[in-house]
Structure formats: C-alpha cells, structure tokens
C-alpha positions as CSV (number, residue, x, y, z in Angstrom):
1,X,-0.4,18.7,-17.1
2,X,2.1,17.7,-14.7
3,X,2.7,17.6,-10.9
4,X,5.9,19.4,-8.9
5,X,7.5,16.3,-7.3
6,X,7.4,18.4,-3.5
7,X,5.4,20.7,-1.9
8,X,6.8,22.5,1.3
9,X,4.9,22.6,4.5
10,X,4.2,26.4,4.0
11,X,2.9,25.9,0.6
12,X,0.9,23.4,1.7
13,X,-0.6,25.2,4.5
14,X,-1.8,27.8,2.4
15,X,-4.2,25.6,0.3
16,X,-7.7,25.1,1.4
17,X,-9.0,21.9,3.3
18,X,-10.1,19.3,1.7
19,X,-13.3,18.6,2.9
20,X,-15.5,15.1,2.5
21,X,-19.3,16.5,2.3
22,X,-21.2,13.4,1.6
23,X,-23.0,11.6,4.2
24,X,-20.8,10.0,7.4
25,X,-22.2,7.1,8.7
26,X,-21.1,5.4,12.4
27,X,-21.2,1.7,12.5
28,X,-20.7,0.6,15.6
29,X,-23.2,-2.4,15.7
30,X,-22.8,-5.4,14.0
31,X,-26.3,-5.7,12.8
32,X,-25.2,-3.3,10.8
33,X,-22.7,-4.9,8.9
34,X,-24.6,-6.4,6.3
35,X,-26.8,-3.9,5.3
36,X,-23.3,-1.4,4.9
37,X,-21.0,-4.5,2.8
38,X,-24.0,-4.5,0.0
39,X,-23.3,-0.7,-0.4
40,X,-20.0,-1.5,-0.5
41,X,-20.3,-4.6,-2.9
42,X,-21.5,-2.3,-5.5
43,X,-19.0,0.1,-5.7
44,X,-15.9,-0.1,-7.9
45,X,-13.7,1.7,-6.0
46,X,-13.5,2.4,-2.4
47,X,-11.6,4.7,-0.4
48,X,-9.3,2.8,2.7
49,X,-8.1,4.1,6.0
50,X,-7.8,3.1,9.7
51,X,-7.1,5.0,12.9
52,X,-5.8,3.7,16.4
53,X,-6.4,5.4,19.5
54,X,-2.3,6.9,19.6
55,X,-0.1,5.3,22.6
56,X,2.7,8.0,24.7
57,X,4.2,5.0,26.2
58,X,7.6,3.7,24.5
59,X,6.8,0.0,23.7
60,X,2.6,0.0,23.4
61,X,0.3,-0.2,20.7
62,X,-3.2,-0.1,21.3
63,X,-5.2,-2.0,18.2
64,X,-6.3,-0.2,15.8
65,X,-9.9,1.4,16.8
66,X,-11.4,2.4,13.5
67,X,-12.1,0.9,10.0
68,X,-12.8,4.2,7.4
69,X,-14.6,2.2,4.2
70,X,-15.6,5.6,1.5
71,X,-17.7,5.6,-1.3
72,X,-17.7,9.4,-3.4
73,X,-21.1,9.1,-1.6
74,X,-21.0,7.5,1.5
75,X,-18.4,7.4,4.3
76,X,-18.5,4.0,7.4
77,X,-16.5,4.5,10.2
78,X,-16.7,1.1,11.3
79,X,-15.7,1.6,14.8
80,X,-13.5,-1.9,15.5
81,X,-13.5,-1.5,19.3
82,X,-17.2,-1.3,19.8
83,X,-17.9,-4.6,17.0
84,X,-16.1,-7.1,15.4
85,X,-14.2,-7.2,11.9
86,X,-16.9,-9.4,11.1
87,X,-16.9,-12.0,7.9
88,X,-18.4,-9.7,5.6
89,X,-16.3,-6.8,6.0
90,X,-13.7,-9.3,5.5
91,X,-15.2,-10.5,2.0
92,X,-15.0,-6.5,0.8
93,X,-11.4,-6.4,1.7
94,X,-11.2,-10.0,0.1
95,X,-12.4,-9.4,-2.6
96,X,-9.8,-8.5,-6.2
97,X,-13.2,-6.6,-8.5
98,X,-13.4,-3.9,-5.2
99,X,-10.7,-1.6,-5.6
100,X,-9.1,-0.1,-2.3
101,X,-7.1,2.9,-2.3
102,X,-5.5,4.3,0.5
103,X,-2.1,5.5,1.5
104,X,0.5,3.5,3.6
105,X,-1.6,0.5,2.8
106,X,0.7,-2.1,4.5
107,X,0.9,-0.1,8.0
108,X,-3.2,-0.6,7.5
109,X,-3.2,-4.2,6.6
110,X,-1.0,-4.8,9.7
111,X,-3.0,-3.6,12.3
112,X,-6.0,-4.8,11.2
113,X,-4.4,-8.4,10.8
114,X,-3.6,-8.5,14.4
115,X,-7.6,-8.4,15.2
116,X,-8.0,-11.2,12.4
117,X,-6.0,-13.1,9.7
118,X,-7.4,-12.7,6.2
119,X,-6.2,-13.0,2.6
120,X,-6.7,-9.0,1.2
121,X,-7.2,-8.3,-2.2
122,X,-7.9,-5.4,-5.0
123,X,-5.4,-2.9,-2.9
124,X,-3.6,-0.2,-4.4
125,X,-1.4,2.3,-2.6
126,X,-0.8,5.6,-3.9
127,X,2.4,5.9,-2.6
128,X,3.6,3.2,-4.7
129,X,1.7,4.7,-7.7
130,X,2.4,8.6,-7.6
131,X,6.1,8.2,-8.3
132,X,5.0,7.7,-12.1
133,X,3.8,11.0,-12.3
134,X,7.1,12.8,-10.8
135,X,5.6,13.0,-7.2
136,X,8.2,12.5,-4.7
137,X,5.9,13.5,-1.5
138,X,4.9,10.0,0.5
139,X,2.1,11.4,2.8
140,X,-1.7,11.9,1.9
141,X,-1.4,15.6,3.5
142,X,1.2,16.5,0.6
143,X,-0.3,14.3,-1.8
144,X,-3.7,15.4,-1.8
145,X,-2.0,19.2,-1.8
146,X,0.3,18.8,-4.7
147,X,-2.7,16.5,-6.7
148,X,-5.6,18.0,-5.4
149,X,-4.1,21.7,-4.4
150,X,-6.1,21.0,-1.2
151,X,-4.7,20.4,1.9
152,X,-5.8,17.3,4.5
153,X,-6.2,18.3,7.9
154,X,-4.3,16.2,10.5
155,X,-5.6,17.8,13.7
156,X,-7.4,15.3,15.0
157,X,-4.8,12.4,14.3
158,X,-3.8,12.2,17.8
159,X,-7.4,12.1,19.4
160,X,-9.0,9.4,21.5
161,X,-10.4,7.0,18.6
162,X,-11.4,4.8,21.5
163,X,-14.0,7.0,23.0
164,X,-17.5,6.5,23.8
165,X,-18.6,8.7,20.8
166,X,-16.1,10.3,18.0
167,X,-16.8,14.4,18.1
168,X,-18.0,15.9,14.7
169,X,-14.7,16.9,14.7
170,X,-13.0,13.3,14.2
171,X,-15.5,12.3,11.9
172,X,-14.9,14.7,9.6
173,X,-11.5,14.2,9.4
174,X,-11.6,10.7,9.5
175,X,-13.9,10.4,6.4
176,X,-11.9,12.8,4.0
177,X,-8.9,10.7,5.0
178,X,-10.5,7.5,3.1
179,X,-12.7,9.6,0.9
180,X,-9.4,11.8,-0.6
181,X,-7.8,8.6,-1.8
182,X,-10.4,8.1,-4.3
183,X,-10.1,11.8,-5.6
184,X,-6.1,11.6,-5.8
185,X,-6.6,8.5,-7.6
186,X,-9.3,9.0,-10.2
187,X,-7.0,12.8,-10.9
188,X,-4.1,10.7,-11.6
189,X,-5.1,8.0,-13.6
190,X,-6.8,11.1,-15.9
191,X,-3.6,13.0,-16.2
192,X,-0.9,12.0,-18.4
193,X,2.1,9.7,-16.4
194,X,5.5,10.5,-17.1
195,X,6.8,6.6,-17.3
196,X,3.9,3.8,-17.4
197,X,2.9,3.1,-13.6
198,X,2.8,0.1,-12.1
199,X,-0.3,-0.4,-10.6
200,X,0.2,-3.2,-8.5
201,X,-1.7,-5.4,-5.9
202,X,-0.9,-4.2,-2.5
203,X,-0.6,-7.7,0.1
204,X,1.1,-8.0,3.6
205,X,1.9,-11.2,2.1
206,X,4.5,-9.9,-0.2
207,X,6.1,-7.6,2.9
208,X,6.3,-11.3,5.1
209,X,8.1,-12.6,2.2
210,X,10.6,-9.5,1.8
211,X,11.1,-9.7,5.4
212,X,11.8,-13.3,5.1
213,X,13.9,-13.5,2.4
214,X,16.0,-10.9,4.2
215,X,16.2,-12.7,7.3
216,X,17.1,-15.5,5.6
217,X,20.0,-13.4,4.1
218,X,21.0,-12.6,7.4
219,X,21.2,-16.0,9.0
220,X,23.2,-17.2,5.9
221,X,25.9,-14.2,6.7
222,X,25.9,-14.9,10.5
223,X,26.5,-19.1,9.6
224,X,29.4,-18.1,7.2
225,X,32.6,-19.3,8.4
226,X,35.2,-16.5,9.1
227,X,37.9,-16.6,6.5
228,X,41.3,-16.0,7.9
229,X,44.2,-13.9,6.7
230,X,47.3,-16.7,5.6
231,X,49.4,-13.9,6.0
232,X,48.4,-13.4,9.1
233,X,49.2,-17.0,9.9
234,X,52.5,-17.1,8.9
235,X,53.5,-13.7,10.4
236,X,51.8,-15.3,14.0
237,X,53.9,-18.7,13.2
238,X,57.0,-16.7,12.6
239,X,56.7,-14.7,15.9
240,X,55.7,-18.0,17.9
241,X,59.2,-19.7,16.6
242,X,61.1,-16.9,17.5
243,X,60.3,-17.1,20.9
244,X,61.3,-20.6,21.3
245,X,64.7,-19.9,19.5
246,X,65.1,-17.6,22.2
247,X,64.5,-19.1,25.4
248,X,66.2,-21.9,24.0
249,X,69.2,-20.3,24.0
C-alpha cells in the first residue's frame, strides 16, 4: 500500500469525520491528577495535543489553556487555566518508555514551557515521520485524510478554550485531535515506508540549539570585517592626485 503525497482541500472535504468515541474526561482539579497520570503510566503510547484560547490582537498570546493527553480508550482534557501543570503530569511528559505523538510537537512544547520548564521525553512528531512514506501534507487535517481517509474537523479551533465550561462541541474536537495521532501512527508504522524513517526524539532543546547555532552564525557575519575592493583604492588614489595636479597648476 502506499499513500498520495497531497490531498486537496476538496478531496479532503469529502471524506467522513473522524470521530474519537471513547470516553472524554475533564480535569480541571488537581486532585485529579494523580488518579489520571497512573492511567496514563500504563499506556505505551499516548496521543498529544494542546489548545490556547486564540488572540485577534497583533502582538498577544494568551497561554496555552488546554493539555489533550489520549489513550485509544480514554481522552483528559486537562484544562491548564483552571489547575496547574502539576509534577506528575510533568513525569508523563518526562518520561522516554511513554510514547507521545502529536503533530507540530515543538509549537506544543513551547507553550507549555512558558507555564513551566521541564526536560520532555519519548516525543515523536508525525510531521517529521510521514515524509518516509511519500506524504508531503504537514497538517493533522490532511494527514489523517490522506492516512486515515477521514477528515479532522477544525471548527472549533478558534473557540474560547478559556471558558467556564468547554461545549460538547470542543470536546469532541479536542479529543480526536490527540486521539487521531495514535491511529495515523499505529497505520503507518503497519504499512510498508518507502525509505527507512527516522523516528526520532522530538525536544525544544534541539530547536534552542538550532536557533543558537544560527544566531551565533549571524553575529560571526555581522563581526566580519568588510573587505575592500584594491582596485577601488587605487582608482580613488588616482582621482585624489589628479586634483591636486590641478589646482596646483
């Protein structure tokens, strides 16, 4: 079997929605926390995804609101702006035996590293990862579409993630986000890749270090002494004695 590389919008609409039907559960208090992370601890793989409450202003970000942790069972919303990322969430996303799949993993990492700083393990992006199976497309809508031949709803990506109770509505759509991952990931892995992937640890770690050594690159560049043209010298020279031969004269 193999997968078309793209998928057009119109194809993609035509599909039917994928559709989490397991059981969604809110956490929004933190004596709930433990009780959800030994779930969690037992599972193999997990599906990853976060949602932030969208900002129309040009230069705001709100933080991100919502923490979506999937078993093939089970979906959390942890909701981040009601409780804390609390230590033992922080041990799941810690931990290298859990596997985390999501999509845009880094853009994940980043938001929730600006509510706390922790070292993440065991993630695995599947935008990094489709490519070995021809798949060009980078977001989960098209992914899931051209993988799963079902389509992921983004209707409710633009909702209020901050409000005082998410509708049936976000929910939904916020559990198949996380849960999806796991199903585009267990399809590839039992389909046949076209070149070996390269399955690969996922860190913010390794982006800080890109963006490092590339601003180091930059300031090296910028320190660089400007190299001047001799020609140029001489031909300025040349001018400069002419004019004194001829107001001398």
């Amino acid at each position: 079997m193999t997968f078309q590389p793209t998928i057009s919008n119109e194809q993609t609409a035509e599909l039917p929605s994928a559709r989490f039907d397991g059981q969604i559960l809110i956490v929004d208090r933190e004596e709930q926390i433990e009780k959800v992370c030994r779930d969690l601890a037992a599972q193999p793989i997990i599906g990853f995804d976060t949602e932030t409450r969208p900002s129309f202003k040009a230069g705001v970000t709100n933080k991100v609101a919502l923490l979506q942790l999937s078993t093939p069972e089970r979906c959390y919303l942890i909701r981040l702006c009601r409780t804390k990322l609390h230590n033992a969430l922080l041990k799941i996303l810690s931990n290298p035996n859990i596997i985390k799949i999501g999509a845009d993993v880094l853009g994940d990492l980043r938001s929730l590293h600006a509510l706390r700083h922790f070292h993440e393990r065991g993630f695995i992006d599947l935008q990094q990862i489709a490519p070995a199976w021809g798949i060009e497309e980078k977001s989960l809508r098209k992914m899931s579409a051209i993988v799963l031949g079902q389509r992921v709803s983004k209707a409710q990506r633009l909702s209020n993630w901050e409000a005082s109770s998410l509708t049936p509505q976000q929910q939904l759509y916020a559990a198949t986000d996380a849960w999806v991952c796991i199903k585009i990931y267990e399809k590839l892995l039992s389909t046949e890749p076209l070149t070996e992937p390269k399955i690969e640890e996922v860190t913010s770690e390794q982006n800080s270090s890109k963006r490092s050594d590339q601003a180091q690159k930059s300031d090296a560049r910028r320190r660089r002494p400007r190299r001047r043209n001799p020609k140029v010298k001489i031909e300025k020279q040349q001018e400069y004695e002419s004019r004194d031969l001829s107001s001398s004269r």
